[in-house]
N, C-alpha and C positions, 0 to 999 in steps of 0.2 A: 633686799638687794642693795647691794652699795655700789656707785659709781662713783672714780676720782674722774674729774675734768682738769684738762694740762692750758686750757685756753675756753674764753665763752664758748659755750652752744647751747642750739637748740632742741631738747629730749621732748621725745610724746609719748605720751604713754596711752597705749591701745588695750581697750578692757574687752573680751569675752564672755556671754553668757555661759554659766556653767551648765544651764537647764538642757537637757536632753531628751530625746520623745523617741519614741520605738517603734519603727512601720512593721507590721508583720501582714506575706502577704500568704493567699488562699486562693486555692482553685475550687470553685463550688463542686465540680466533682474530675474527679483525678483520670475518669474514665474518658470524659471530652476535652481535657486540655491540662497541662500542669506551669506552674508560674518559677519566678524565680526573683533574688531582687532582697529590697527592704533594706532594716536593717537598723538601730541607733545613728541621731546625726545631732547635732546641736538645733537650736530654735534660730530660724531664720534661711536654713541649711535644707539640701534633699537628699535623697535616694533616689537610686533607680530599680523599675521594676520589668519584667515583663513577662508575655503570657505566653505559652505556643499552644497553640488547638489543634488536637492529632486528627489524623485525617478523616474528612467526614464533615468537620466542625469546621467554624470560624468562630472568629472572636468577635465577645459581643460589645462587651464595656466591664472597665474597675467600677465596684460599687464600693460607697463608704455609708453606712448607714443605712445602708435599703436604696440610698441616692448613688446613681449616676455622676462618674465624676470627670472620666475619660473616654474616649472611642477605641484609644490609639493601646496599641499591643505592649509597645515599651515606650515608656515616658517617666521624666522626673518628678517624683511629687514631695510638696515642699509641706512639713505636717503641723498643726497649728497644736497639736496634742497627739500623745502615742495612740496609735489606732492600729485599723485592723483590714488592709484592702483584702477584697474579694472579685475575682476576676470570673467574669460568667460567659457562658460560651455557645451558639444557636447551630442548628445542623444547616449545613450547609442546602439552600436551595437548587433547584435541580428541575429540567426540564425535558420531558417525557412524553413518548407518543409512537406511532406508528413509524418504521424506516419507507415505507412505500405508501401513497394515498393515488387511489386512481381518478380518471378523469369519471365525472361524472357522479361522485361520490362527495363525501364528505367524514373527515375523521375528528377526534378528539384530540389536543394537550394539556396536560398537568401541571402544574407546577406544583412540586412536593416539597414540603416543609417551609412552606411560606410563611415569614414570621407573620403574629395575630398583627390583626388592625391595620397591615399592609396595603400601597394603593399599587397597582398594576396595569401599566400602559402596554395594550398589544399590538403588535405591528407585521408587516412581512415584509421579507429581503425587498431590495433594489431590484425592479424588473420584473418579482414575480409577480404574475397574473390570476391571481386566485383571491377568494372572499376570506375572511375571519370575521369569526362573530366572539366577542370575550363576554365571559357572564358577568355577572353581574351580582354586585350585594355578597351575601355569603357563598358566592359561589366566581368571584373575581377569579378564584386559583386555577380557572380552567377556560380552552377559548376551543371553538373549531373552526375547520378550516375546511370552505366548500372548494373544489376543480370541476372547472368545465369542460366540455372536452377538447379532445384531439390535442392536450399539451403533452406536453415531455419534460424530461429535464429535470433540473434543482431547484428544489422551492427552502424559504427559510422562513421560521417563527420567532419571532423576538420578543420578550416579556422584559420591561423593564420597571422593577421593585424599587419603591420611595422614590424614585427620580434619579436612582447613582446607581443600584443595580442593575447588570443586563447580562441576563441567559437567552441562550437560541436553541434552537436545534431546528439541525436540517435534514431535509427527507428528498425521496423520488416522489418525482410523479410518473407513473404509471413505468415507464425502466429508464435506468442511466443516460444519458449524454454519449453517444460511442465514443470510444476512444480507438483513435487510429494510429496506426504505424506503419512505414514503411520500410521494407528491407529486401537487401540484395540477395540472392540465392544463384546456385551453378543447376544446370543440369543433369538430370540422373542421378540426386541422389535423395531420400527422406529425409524430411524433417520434420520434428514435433511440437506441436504446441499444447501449454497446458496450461487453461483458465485459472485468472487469480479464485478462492473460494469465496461465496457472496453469497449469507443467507435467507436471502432473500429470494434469489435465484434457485428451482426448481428443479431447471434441465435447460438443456443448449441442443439448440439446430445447428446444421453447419452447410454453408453456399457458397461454392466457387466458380467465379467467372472468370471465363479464359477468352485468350485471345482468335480469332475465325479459324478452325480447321486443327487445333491442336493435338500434338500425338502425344499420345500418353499422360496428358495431366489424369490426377489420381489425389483423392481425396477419399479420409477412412474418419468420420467424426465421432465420436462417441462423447456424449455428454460435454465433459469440459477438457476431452482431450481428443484431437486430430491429427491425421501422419497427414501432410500432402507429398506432392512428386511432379516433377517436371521434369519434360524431355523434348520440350519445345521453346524454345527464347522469348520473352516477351512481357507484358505485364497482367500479371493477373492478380485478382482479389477474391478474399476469402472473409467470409461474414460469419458472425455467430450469433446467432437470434436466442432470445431466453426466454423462458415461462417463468411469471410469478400466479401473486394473487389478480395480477388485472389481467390474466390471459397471455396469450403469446406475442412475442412481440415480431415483425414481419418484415418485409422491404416498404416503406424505406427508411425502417428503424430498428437498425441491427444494435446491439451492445455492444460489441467488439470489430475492428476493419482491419486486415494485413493486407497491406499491398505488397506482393511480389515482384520485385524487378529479376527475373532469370536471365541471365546473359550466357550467350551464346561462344563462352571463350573456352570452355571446355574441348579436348581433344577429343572426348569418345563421348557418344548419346549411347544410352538404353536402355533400350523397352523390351516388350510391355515390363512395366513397372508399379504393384508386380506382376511378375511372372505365375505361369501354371505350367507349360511343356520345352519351349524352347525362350531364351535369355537371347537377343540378339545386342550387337556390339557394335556399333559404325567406328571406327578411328579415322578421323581426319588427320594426317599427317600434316598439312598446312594448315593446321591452326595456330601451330604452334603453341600450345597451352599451355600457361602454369601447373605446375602438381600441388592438387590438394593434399597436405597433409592428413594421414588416418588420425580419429580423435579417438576412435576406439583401441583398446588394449589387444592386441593379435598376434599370437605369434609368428614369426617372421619363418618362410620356407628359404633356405639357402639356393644359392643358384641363378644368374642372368645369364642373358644373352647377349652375345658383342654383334654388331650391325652390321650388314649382309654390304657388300656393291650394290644390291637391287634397293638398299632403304631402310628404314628403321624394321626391328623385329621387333614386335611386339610380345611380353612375357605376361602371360592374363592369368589369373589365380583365382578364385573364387572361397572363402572361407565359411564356416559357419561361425554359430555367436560364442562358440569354445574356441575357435582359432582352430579348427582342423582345415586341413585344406582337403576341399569336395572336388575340385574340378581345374582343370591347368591342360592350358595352351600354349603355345607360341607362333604368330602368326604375323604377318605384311600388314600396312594400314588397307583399311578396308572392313568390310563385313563380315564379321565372325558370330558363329552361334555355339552355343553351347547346351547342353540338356540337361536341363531339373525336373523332367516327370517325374524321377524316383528319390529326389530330396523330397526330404519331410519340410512341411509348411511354417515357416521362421522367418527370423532374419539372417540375410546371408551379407558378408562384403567379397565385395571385385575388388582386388587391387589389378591396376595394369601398369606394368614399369617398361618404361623406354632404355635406350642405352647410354643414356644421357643422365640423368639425375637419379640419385639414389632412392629418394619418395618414391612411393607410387600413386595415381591418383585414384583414388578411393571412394566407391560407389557402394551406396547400402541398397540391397537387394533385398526384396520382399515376394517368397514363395507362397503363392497361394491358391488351392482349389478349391 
């Protein structure tokens, strides 16, 4: 190299090792984890490498030489000689046991795939009230857990490996925590409810409290699904009691709570609901009441009625669950019946339209002998 200078300076000259070293890296089997990385760098120089362990696995450590060199998944390593890393990978630990332990018993947990020569601290949730016993010696990988009685609720098992790992798992004792809701409903019409699935749960009771003297409340339970009905304003609550392995559960420890607020702003009540011979119909003209919108699909019968000097006419329809129409009135506010001894046993809708809004307000009717 030649350099002319037109005035003094100062030149450095900066030398380079030419020595070069070559990382190559390995995943001890391709089946728990594959790496990536390495590569030629000069002496003094790094590469980067790292691992990813497919699901199942974690990452254990780079080895170089049988020796541990790293913990960490991707990191720089700076090589003092061409070598050879090899990235090794442990299954993933895992904690196992029963989803429900009863009062008065006592169950098992596992901890599976616990790396050898692991120390194991056992513990339970915040609050719960239950024993754990953890074994001991060759058998740390496993702890139980007594309940005494008369608890309920969420209990939790904490296993905490080398002092930085911590797995849990959480269980019942003996059933759920209820979970409640409360919700608005109108008068005179069904609704249904259908239990989340829970396999632990066996089968479902079902218990509705009403308010003193009620007309027509109606409740149909079957398993994890219920129709109820109201034709009376007020609050009422519906319970669903479960069977597991610890027996049935009772008052006053339902699995599931609805609270019913039914308001009374409906224009028309009716009962029995359901029905078996005669449907009867109250309209209260001074209720004045919103129209429910139909959420079922029905076809629509053409045809109203325009309002009398004596007061609203009332246009009452009754459909079945095709959209035929079975049965149609037109009458004064007041009490109206109509006869379903010779409908078959279904679901029916009432629509009733005023000469005021195009909706009509829409009752599901349930025939049954």
């Amino acid at each position: 190299m030649k350099i002319t200078l037109n005035s003094h300076a100062l030149i450095t000259a900066v030398f380079q090792t030419d020595v070069q070293y070559t990382v190559t890296v390995q995943s001890e089997d391709t089946n728990k984890g594959t790496v990536s990385g390495g590569g030629a760098c000069y002496a003094g120089d790094g590469v980067s490498v790292s691992a990813s362990p497919k699901q199942g696995w974690g990452f254990d450590g780079w080895y170089l030489n049988g020796s541990k060199i790293s913990g960490s998944a991707s990191f720089i390593y700076s090589p003092s000689a061409s070598c050879t890393l090899i990235a090794k990978f442990q299954l993933i630990s895992t904690l196992t046991g029963p989803t429900t332990v009863c009062s008065c018993s006592s169950e098992e947990f596992i901890i599976n795939n616990l790396p050898a020569n692991a120390t194991v601290n056992w513990t339970v949730g915040s609050g719960n009230n239950f024993s754990i016993t953890p074994g001991t010696g060759a058998n740390n990988y496993k702890a139980t857990v007594a309940v005494g009685s008369g608890l309920t609720g969420e209990g939790t098992i904490i296993a905490t490996i080398n002092g930085n790992v911590v797995i849990q798992n959480s269980f019942t004792v003996n059933f759920p925590k209820p979970t409640s809701q409360t919700i608005n409903l109108s008068k005179g019409q069904i609704y249904s409810w259908n239990l989340p699935a829970n396999p632990d749960i066996t089968g479902y009771t079902w218990s509705l409290t009403a308010p003193p003297n009620p007309t027509g409340a109606y409740i149909n339970g079957q398993n994890t699904h219920a129709d109820v009905s109201f034709n009376t304003a007020g609050v009422y609550t519906l319970f669903a009691y479960g069977k597991n392995k610890c027996g049935a559960s009772s008052n006053p420890s339902p699995i599931f709570i609805y609270n019913f607020v039914v308001g009374s702003n409906s224009m028309t009540s009716v009962y029995p609901n359901p029905a078996s011979d005669v449907l009867n119909i109250e309209i209260n003209e001074s209720s004045a009441a919103p129209i429910y919108l139909a959420t079922q699909s029905i076809q629509s019968v053409a045809g109203s009625t325009n309002s009398s000097t004596n007061g609203t006419t009332y246009d009452i329809r009754l459909y079945n669950a095709h959209g035929k129409l079975m049965r149609h009135k037109k009458e004064k506010a007041g009490k109206v019946q109509l006869n379903v001894s010779h409908l078959h046993n279904g679901n029916y809708y009432l629509h009733i339209y005023d000469d005021v809004s195009e909706n009509p307000e829409v009752h599901q009717i349930i025939v049954k002998r």
